[in-house]
VOVEX-157560 format. One record per residue (C-alpha): residue number from 1; chain; residue in one letter; x, y, z. Coordinates in pm, 1 decimal, padded with zeros to 6 digits. Layout:
<rec NUM, A, a, <X, Y, Z>>
...
***
This chain:
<rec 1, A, x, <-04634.7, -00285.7, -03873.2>>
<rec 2, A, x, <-04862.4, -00009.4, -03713.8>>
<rec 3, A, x, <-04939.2, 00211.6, -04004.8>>
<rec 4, A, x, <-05081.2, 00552.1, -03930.6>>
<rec 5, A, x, <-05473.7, 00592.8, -03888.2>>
<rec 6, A, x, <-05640.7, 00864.0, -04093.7>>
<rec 7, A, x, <-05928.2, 01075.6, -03978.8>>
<rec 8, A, x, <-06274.9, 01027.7, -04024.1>>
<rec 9, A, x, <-06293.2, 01214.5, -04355.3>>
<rec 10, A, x, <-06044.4, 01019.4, -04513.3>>
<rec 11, A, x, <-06241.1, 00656.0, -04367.5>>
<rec 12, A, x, <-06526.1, 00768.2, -04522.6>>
<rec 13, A, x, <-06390.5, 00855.5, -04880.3>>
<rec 14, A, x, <-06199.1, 00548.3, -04872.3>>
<rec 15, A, x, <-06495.2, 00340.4, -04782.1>>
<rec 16, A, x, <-06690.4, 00453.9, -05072.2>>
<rec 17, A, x, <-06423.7, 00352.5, -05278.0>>
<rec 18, A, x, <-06420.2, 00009.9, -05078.8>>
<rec 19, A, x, <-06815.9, -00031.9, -05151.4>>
<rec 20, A, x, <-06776.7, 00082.0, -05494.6>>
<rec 21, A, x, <-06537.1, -00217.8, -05587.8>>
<rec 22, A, x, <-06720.1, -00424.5, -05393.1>>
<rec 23, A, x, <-06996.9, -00372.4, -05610.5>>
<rec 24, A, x, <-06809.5, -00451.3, -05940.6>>
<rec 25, A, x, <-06706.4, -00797.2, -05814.0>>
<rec 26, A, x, <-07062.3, -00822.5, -05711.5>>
<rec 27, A, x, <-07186.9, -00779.9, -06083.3>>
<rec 28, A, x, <-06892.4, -00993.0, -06166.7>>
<rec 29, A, x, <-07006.9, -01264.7, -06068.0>>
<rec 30, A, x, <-06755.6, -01226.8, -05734.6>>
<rec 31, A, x, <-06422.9, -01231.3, -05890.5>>
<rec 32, A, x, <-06279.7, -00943.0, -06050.0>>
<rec 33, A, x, <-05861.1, -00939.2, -06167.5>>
<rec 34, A, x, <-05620.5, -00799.4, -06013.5>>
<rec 35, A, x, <-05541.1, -00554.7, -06243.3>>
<rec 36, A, x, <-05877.6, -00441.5, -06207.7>>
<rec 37, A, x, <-05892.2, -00406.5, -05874.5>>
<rec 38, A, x, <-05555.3, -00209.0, -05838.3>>
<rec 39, A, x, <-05715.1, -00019.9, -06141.2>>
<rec 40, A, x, <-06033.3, 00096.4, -05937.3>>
<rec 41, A, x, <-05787.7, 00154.6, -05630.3>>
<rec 42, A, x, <-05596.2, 00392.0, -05756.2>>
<rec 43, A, x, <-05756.0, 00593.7, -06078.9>>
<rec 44, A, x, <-06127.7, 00526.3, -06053.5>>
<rec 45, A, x, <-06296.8, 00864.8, -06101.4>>
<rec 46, A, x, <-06318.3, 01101.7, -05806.4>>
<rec 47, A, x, <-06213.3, 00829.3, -05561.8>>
<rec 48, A, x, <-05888.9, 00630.9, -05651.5>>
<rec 49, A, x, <-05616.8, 00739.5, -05524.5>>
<rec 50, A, x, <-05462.0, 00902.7, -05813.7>>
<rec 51, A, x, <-05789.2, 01074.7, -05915.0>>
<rec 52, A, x, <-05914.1, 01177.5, -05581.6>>
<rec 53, A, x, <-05790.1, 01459.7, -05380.3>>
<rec 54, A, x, <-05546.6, 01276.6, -05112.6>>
<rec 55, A, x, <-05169.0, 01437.2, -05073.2>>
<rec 56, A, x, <-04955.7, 01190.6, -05187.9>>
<rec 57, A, x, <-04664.4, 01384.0, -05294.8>>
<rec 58, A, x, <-04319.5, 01500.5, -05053.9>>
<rec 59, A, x, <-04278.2, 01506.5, -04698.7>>
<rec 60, A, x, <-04727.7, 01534.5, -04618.5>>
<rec 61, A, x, <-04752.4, 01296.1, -04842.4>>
<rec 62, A, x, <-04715.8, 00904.6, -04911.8>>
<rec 63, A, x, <-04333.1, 00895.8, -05104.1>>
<rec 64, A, x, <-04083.8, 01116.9, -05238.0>>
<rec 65, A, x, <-03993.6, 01133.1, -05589.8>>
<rec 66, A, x, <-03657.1, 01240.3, -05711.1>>
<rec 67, A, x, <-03815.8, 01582.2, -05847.0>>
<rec 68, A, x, <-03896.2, 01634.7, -05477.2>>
<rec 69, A, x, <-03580.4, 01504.7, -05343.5>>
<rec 70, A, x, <-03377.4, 01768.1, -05493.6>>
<rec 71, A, x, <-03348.4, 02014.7, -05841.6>>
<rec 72, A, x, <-03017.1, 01881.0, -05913.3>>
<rec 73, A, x, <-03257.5, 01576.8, -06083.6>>
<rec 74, A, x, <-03405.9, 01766.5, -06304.4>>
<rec 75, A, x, <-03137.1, 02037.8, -06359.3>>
<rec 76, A, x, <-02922.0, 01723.7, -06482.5>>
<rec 77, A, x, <-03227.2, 01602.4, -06681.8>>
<rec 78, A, x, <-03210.5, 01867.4, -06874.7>>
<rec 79, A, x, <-02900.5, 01817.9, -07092.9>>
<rec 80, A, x, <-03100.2, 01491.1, -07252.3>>
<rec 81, A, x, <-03373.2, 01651.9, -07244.6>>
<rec 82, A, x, <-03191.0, 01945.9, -07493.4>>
<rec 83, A, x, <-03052.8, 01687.2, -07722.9>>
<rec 84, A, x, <-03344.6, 01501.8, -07771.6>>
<rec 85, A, x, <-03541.3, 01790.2, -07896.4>>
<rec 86, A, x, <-03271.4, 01897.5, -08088.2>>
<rec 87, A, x, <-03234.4, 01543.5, -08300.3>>
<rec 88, A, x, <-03629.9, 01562.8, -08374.4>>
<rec 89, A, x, <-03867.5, 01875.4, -08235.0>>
<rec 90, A, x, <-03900.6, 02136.6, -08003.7>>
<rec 91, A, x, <-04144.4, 01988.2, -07773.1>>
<rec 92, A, x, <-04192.7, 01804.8, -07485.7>>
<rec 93, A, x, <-04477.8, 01589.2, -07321.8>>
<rec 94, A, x, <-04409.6, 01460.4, -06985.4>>
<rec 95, A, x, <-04702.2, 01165.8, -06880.7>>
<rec 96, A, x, <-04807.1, 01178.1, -06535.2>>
<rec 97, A, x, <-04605.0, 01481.5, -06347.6>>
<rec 98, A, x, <-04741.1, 01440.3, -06017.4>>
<rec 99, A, x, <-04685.6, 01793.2, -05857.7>>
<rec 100, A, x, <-04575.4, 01959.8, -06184.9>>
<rec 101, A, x, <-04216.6, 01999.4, -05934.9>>
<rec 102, A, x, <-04031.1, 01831.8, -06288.0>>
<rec 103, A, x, <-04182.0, 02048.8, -06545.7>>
<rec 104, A, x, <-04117.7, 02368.3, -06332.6>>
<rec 105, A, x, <-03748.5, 02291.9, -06249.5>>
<rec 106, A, x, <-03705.0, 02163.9, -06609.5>>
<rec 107, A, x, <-03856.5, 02454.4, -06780.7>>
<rec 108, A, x, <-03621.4, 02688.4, -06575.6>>
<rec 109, A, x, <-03260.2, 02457.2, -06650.9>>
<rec 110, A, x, <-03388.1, 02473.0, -07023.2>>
<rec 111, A, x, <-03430.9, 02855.1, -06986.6>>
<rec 112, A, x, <-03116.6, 02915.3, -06882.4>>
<rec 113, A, x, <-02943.5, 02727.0, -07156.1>>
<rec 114, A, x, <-03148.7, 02931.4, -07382.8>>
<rec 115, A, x, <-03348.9, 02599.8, -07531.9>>
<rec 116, A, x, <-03714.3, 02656.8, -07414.8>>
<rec 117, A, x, <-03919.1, 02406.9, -07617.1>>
<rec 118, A, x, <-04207.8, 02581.6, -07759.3>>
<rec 119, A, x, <-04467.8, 02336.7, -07539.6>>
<rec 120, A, x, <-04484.0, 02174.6, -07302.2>>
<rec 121, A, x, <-04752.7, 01923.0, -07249.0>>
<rec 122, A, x, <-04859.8, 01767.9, -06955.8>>
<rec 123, A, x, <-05106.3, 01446.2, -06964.2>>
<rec 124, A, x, <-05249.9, 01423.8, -06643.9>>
<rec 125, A, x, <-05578.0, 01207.9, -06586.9>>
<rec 126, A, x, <-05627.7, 01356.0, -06230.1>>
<rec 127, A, x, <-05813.1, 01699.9, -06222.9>>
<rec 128, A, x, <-05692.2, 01738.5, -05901.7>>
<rec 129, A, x, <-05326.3, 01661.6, -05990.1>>
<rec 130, A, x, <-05386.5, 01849.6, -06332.9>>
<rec 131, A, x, <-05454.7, 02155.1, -06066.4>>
<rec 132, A, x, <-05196.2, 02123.7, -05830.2>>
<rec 133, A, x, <-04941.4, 02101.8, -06113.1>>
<rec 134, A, x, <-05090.8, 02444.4, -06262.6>>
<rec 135, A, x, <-05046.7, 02600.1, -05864.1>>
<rec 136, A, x, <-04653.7, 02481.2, -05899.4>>
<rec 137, A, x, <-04614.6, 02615.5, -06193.1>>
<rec 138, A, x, <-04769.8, 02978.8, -06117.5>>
<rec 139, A, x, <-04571.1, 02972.4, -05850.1>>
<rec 140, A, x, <-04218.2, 02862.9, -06000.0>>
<rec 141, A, x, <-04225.5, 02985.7, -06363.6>>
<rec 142, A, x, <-04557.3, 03240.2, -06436.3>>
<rec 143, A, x, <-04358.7, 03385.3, -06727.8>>
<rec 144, A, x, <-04373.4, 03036.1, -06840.3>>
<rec 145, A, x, <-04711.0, 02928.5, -06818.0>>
<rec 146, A, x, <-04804.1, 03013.7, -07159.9>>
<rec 147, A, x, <-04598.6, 02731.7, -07303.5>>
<rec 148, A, x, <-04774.6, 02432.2, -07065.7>>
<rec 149, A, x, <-05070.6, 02271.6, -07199.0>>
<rec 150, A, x, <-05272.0, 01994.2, -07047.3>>
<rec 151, A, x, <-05378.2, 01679.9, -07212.6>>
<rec 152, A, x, <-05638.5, 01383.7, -07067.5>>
<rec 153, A, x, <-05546.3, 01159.9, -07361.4>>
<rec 154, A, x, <-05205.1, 01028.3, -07601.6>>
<rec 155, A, x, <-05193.6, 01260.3, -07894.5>>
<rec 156, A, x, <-05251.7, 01143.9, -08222.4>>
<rec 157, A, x, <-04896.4, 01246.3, -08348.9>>
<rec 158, A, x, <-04629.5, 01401.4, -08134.6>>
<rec 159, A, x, <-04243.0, 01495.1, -08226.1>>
<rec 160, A, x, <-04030.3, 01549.8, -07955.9>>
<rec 161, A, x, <-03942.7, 01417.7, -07615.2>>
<rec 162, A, x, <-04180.3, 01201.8, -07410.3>>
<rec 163, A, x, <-04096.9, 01154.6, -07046.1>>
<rec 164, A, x, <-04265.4, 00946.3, -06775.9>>
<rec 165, A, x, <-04060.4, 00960.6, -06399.6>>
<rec 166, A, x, <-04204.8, 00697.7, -06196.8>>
<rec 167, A, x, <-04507.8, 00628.5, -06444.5>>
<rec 168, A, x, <-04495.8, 00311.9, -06534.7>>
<rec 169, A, x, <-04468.2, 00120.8, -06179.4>>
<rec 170, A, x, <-04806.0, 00275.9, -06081.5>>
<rec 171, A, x, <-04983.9, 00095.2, -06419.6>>
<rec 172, A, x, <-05214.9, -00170.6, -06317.2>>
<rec 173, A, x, <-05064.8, -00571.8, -06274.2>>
<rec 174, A, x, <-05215.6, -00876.1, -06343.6>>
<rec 175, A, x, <-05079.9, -01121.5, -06062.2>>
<rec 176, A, x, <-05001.4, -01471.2, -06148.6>>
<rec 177, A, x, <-04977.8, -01820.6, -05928.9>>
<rec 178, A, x, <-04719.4, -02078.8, -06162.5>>
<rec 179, A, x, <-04871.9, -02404.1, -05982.5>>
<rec 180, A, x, <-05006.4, -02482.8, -05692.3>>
<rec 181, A, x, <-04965.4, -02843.4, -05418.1>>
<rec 182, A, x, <-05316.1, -02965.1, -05594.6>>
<rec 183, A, x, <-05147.0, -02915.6, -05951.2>>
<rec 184, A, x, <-04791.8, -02767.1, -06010.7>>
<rec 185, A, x, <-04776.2, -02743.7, -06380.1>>
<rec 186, A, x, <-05163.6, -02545.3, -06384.9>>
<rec 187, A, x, <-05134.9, -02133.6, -06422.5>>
<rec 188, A, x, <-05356.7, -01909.9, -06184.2>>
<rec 189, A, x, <-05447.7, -01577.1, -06214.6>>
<rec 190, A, x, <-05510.7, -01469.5, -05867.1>>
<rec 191, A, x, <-05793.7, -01203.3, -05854.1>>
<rec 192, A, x, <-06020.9, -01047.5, -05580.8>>
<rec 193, A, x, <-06358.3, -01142.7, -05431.4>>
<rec 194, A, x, <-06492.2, -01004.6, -05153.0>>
<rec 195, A, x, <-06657.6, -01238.6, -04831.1>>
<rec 196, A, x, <-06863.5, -01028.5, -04525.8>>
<rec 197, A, x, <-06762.6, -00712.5, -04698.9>>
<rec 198, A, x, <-06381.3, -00789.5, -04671.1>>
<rec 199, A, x, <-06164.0, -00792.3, -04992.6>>
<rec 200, A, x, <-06013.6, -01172.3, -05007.6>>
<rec 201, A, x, <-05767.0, -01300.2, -05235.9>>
<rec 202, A, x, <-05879.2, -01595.8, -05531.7>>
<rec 203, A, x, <-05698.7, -01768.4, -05743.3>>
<rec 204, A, x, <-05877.5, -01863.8, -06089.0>>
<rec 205, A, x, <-05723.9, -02070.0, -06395.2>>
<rec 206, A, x, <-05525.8, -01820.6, -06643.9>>
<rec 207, A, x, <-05701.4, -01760.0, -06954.5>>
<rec 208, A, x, <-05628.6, -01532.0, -07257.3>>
<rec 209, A, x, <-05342.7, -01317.3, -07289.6>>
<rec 210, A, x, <-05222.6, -01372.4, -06918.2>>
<rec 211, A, x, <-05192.9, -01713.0, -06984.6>>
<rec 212, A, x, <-05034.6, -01638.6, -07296.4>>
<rec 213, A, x, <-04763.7, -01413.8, -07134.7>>
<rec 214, A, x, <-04730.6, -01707.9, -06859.6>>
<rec 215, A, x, <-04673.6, -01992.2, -07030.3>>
<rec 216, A, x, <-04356.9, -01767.0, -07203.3>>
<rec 217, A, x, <-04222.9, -01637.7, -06939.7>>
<rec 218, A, x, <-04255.4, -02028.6, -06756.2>>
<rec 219, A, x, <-04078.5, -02152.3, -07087.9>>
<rec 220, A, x, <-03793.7, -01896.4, -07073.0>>
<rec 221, A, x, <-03757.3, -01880.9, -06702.7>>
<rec 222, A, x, <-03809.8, -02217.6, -06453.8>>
<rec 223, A, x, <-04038.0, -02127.6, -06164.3>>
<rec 224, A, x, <-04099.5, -02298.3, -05896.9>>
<rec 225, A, x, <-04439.2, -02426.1, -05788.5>>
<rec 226, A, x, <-04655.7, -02166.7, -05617.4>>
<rec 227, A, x, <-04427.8, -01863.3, -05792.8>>
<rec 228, A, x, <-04608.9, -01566.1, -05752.1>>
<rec 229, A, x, <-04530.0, -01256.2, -05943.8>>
<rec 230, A, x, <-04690.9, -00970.7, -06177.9>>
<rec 231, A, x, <-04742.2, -00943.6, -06554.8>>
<rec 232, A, x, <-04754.2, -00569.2, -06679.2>>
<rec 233, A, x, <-05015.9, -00564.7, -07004.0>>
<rec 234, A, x, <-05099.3, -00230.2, -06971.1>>
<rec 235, A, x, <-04731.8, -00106.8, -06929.6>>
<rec 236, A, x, <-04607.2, -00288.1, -07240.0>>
<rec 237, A, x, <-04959.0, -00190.3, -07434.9>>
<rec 238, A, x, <-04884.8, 00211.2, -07341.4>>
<rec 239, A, x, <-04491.3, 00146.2, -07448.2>>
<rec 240, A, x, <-04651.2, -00019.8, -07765.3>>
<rec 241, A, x, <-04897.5, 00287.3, -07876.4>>
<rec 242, A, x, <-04614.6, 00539.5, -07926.0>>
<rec 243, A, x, <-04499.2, 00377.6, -08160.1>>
<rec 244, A, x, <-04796.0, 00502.2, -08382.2>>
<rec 245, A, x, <-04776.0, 00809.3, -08225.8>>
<rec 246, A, x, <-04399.1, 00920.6, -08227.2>>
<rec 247, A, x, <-04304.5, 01075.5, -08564.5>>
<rec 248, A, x, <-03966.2, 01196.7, -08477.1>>
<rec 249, A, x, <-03803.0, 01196.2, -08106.2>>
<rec 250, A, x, <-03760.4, 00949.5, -07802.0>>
<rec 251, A, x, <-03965.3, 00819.7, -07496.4>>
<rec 252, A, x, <-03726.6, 00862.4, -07174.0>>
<rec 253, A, x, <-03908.9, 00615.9, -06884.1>>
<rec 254, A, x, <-03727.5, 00660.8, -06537.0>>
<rec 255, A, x, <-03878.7, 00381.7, -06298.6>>
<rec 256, A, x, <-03763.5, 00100.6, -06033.6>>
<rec 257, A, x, <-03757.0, -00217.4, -06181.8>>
<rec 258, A, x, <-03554.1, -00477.2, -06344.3>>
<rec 259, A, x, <-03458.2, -00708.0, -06613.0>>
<rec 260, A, x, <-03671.4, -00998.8, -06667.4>>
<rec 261, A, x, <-03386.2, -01254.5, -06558.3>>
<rec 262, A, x, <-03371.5, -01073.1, -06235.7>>
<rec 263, A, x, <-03729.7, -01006.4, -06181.0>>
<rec 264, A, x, <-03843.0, -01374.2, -06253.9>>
<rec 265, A, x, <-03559.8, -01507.7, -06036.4>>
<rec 266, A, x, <-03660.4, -01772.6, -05877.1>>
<rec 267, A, x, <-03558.9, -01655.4, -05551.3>>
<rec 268, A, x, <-03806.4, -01386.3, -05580.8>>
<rec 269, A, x, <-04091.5, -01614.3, -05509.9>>
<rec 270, A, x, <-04369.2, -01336.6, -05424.7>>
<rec 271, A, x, <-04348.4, -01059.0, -05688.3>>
<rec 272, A, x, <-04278.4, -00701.5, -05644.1>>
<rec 273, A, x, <-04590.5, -00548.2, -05539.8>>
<rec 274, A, x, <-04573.5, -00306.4, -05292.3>>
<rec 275, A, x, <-04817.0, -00040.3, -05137.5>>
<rec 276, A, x, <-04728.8, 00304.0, -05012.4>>
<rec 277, A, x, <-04902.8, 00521.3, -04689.6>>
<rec 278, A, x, <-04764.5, 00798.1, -04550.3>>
<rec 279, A, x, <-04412.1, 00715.9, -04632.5>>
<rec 280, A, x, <-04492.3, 00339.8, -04473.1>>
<rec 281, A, x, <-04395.9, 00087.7, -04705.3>>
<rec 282, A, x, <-04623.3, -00257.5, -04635.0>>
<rec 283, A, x, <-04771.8, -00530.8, -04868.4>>
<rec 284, A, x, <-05135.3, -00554.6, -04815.4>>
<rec 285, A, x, <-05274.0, -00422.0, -05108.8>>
<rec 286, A, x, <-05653.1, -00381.0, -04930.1>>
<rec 287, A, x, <-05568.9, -00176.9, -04714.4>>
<rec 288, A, x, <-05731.7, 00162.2, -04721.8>>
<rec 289, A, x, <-05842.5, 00136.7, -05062.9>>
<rec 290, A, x, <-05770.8, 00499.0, -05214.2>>
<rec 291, A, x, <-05582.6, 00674.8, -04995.4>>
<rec 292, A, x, <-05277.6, 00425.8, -05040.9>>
<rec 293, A, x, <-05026.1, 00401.2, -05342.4>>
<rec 294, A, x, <-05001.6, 00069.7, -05472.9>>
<rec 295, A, x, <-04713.1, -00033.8, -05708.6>>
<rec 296, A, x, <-04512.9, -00257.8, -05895.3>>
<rec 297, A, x, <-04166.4, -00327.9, -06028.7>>
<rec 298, A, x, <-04143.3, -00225.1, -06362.8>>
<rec 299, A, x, <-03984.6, -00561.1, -06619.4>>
<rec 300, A, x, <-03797.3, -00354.9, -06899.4>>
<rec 301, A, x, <-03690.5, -00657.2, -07082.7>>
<rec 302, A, x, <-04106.5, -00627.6, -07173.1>>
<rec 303, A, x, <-04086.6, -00309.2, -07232.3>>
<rec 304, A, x, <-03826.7, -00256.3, -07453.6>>
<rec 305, A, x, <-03950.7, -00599.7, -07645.5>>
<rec 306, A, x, <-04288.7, -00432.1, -07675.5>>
<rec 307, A, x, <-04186.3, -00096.3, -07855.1>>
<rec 308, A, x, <-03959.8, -00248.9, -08068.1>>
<rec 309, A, x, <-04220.1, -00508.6, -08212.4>>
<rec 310, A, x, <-04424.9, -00244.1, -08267.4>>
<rec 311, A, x, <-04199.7, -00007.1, -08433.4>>
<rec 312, A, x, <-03984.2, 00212.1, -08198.6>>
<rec 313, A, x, <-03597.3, 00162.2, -08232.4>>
<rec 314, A, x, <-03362.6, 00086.4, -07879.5>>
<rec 315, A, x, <-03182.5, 00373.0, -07746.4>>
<rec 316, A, x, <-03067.6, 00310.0, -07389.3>>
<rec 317, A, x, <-03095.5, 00094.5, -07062.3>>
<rec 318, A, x, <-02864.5, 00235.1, -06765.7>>
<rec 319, A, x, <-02909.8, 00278.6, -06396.3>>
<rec 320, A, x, <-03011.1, 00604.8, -06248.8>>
<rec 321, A, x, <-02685.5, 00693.3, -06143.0>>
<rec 322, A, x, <-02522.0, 00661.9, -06457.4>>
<rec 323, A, x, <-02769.7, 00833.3, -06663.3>>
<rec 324, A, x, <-02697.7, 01124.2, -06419.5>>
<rec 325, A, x, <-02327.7, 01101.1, -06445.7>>
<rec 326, A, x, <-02306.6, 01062.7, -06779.5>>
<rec 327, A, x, <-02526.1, 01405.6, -06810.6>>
<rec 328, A, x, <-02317.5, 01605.6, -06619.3>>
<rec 329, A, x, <-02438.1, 01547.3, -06292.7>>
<rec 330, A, x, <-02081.0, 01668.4, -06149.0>>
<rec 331, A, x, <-02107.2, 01981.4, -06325.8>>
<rec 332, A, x, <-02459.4, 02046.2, -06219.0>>
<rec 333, A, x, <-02305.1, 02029.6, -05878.6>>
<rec 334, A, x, <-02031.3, 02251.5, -05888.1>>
<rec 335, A, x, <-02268.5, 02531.9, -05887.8>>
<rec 336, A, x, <-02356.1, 02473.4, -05529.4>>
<rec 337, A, x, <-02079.8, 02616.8, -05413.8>>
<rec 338, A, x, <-02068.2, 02585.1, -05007.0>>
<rec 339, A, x, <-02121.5, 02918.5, -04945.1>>
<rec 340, A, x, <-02355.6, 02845.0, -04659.7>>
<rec 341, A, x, <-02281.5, 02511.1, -04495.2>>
<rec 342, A, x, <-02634.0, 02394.0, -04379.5>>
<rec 343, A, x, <-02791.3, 02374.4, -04724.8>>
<rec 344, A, x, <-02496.7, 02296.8, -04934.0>>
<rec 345, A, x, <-02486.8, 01971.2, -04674.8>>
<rec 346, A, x, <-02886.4, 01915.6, -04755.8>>
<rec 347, A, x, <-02826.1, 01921.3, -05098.3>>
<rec 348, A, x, <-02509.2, 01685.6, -05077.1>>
<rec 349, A, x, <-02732.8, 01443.6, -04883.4>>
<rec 350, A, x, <-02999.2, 01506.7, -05125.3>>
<rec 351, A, x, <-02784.2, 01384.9, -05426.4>>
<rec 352, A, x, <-02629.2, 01109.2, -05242.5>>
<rec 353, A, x, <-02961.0, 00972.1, -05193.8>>
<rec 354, A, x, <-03008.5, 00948.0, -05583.3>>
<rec 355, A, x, <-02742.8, 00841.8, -05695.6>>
<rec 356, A, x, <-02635.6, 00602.0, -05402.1>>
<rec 357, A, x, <-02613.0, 00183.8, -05559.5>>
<rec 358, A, x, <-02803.2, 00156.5, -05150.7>>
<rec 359, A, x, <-03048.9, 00429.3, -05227.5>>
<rec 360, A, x, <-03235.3, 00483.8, -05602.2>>
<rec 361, A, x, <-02886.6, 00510.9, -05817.7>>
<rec 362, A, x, <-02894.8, 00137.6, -05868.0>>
<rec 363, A, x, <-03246.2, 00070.9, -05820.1>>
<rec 364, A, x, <-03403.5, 00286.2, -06038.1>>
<rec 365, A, x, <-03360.6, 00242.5, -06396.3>>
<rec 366, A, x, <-03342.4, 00487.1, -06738.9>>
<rec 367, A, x, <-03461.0, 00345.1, -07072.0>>
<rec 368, A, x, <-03504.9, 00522.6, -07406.6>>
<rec 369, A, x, <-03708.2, 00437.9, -07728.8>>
<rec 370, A, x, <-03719.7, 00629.0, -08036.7>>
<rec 371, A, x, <-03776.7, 00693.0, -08363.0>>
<rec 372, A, x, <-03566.5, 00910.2, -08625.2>>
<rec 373, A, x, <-03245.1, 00934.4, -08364.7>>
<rec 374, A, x, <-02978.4, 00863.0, -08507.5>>
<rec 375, A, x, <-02681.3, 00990.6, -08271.0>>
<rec 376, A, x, <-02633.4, 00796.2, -07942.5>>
<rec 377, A, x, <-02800.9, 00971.5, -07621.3>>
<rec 378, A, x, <-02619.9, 01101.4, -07395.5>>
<rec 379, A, x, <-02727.4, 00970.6, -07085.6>>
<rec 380, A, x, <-02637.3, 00651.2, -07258.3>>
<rec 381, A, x, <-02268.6, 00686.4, -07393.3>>
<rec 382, A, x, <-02099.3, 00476.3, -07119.6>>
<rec 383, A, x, <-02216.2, 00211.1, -06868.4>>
<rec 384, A, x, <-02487.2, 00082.7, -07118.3>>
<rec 385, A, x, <-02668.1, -00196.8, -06991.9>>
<rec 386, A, x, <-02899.5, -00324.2, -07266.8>>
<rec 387, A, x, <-02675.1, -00643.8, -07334.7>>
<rec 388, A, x, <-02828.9, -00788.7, -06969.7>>
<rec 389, A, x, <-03193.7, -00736.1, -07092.5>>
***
């Protein structure tokens, strides 16, 4: 695939980045993780590409989230969003909200129902994010403004509704070799070094808590020799903190991804991992380093197994497309009446696109964990899927 070239500004941020991580496996002894490396790629300070100052939202930018894709998403968010904070508090903190397009469109459904909660906190990392998402909202909902905060950390305690669209696939991955011709029954963890300045891929035995997590998931699942796929620790450690964190109220994680059955299948032989550049989808990983997205399915079988051993209580696993249905996607649609037929066809196509079992309806996924909830969520209340976790 011929992938776009960038300018000479952008080849010169991105090889800083480039010599920066090639000095980290140099003090490493030449061999740094995986995770690490996708860690440095995208949020290490000022040049990864989630903390630098690269476009990587919408049409000038990398991908599209649903936000982006139309309002309808988070018009139809909206009616969980209202029950949540009406089983536990008034509040909502929404992790990662890339152009602050979400919050905006949120704030302005829950406005109009007359259920504002009374924050809204954003935790953003990214200065430059944390900036672009203040310009949206100026722009969308100034009378507003006054209930968005910004955090850089979890909070200690927080009651309300937690929401993360498209966080969790963008969490660094360790990636893992099951066997190899020299000796099938060994574990790997394949990591990077770096050879004539060139990032090169090397494997290394498993040790710790990736070998751990392998030798389960190996025990549970038969895997051929030379399986390659990712392990999500930090995914399933984040999941794991709210539960000393959430008092009262629900986590709601929208992502692409699927059950561990299906994403340990043995037919899928080389993982998930997938990197993103100006809406190019291609699978090298060192390409670019910083001004490329680089993600990976999300397994929610881990997830929900890691909130609930630490405390948080099983609400909901359901495609995209149901969790939109079952919130009155319909409804949310009958206000665009086809008055004029150009946009009320954009917006058709628009929610077509996420809700389609071809496009991110089936795809994409919708799980909720709680604590204190004690009526069944909405988005949940048919086409349940949890039984095939």
């Amino acid at each position: 695939m011929s992938l776009p070239i960038p300018d000479t500004v952008a080849l010169h941020y991105s090889q800083a980045l480039k010599n920066r991580i090639a000095r980290e496996i140099d003090t490493a002894g030449g061999w740094i993780s995986f995770e690490r490396f996708m860690e440095l790629a995208l949020y290490a300070p000022g040049m990864g590409y989630y903390s630098g100052g690269a476009h990587k939202f919408g049409a000038v930018g990398d991908f599209i989230t649903a936000p982006e894709i139309s309002t309808v998403f988070s018009q139809t968010l909206a009616t969980q969003a209202l029950q949540i904070m009406a089983l536990s508090a008034p509040q909502i903190i929404e992790v990662g909200a890339g152009t602050g397009r979400l919050a905006a469109d949120l704030l302005l459904e829950l406005e109009s129902r007359a259920s504002l909660p009374e924050r809204y906190i954003i935790l953003e990392l990214s200065g430059e994010l944390r900036q672009r998402q203040h310009d949206t909202l100026t722009a969308k909902v100034p009378h507003l403004l006054e209930r968005v905060t910004w955090f850089d950390r979890l909070p200690d305690h927080f009651n309300g509704l937690v929401l993360a669209n498209e966080l969790l696939d963008a969490m660094p991955v360790h990636l893992v070799v099951w066997g190899n011709d020299d000796n099938p029954s060994a574990i790997f963890e394949r990591g990077v070094g770096c050879i004539k300045d060139e990032f090169v891929w090397q494997d290394r035995p498993a040790t710790n808590r990736v070998l751990e997590r392998a030798i389960t998931l190996a025990t549970e699942h038969p895997l051929p020799s030379g399986y390659l796929s990712e392990i999500g620790l930090a995914t399933t450690d984040w999941t794991a903190a709210w539960a000393g964190i959430l008092g009262q109220g629900a986590l709601l994680l929208i992502d692409y991804g699927f059950p561990r059955h299906e994403f340990y299948h043995p037919q899928r032989s080389s993982g998930t991992l997938m990197c993103h550049y100006r809406h190019h989808a291609h699978g090298d990983p060192f390409f670019l380093p910083g001004l490329q997205d680089i993600t990976a399915h999300v397994d929610f079988t881990a997830i929900v197994e890691a909130g609930c051993e630490a405390g948080l209580d099983f609400l909901g696993y359901t495609s995209q497309a149901t969790f939109l249905l079952n919130c009155g996607l319909t409804e949310i649609i009958s206000r665009l009446a086809p008055k004029e037929t150009m946009p009320y066809l954009a917006q058709a196509q628009a929610v077509q696109k996420l809700i389609s079992p071809a496009e991110m309806g089936e795809l994409f996924k919708v799980i909720a964990l709680g604590k204190g909830i004690k009526e069944r969520l909405i988005g949940f209340v048919q086409g349940e899927r949890g039984a095939t976790l």
